[in-house]
N, C-alpha and C positions, 0 to 999 in steps of 0.2 A: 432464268428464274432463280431467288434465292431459294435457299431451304425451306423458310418461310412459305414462301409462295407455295411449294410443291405443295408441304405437308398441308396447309389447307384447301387447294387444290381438289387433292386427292381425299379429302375428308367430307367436302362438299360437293365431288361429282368423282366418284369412286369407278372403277372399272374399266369398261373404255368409253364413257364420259367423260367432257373434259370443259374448258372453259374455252369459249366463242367471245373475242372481240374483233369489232366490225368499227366500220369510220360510220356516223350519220352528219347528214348535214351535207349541202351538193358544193356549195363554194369553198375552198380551201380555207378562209379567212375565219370558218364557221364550223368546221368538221369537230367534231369529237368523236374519243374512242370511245364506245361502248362496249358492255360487258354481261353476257347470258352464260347459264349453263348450257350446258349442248350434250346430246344424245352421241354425235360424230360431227364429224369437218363435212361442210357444205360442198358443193361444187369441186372448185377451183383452191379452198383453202388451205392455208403452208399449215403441216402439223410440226408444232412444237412439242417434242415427250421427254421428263427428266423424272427419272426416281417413279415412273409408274404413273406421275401425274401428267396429262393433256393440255393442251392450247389449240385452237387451231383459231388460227387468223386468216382473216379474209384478206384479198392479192391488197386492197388500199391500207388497211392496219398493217400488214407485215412490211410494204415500204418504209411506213412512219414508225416503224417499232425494230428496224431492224437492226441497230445498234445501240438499242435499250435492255433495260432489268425490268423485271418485273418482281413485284414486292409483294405482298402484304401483312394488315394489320388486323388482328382481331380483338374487341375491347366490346364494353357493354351495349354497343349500339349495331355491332355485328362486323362483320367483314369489309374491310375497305384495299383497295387492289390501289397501290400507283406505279408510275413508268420512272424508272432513274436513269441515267445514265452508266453506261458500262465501265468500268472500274479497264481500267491497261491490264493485260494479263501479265501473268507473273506475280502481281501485286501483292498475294502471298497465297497461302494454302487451303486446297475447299473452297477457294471464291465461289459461289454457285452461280456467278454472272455469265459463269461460261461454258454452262451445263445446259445448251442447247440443241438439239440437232434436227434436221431439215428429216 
């Protein structure tokens, strides 16, 4: 997650709230990631926590996200979340790419 991501994260689902993304869509060719707030991690879901802010990805999103960033942006039309690719560590200092943990 970048910093980004945490701080509104954690401003939009505060405590041990956190954000829930899920795959819909049954064909692979068709899946997209989906994005809720969530009360806690479902079942089976991988908890992601950096800086006090939540994720928890369901077993099919944390496959397809497991060598991704997660972003976001907020501007007059509200919150918008995207998946980046993960920067090489080392890359320099506070990268928050790699402020993950299982």
């Amino acid at each position: 997650m970048t910093q980004t991501a945490i701080d509104v994260i954690k401003d939009i689902a505060p405590g041990d709230r956190g954000l829930r993304l899920f795959v819909s869509g049954g064909a692979p060719d068709i899946e997209a990631v989906q994005v809720e707030i969530a009360n806690g991690p479902q079942g089976d879901d991988r908890v992601v926590e950096a800086d006090g802010a939540h994720v928890f990805l369901e077993p099919r999103a944390a496959d397809k996200l497991d060598d991704k960033v997660l972003d976001a942006v907020q501007d007059e039309r509200g919150v918008h979340f995207a998946v980046t690719e993960q920067e090489l560590s080392g890359s320099g200092p506070d990268e928050a790419g790699s402020q993950t943990a299982d």
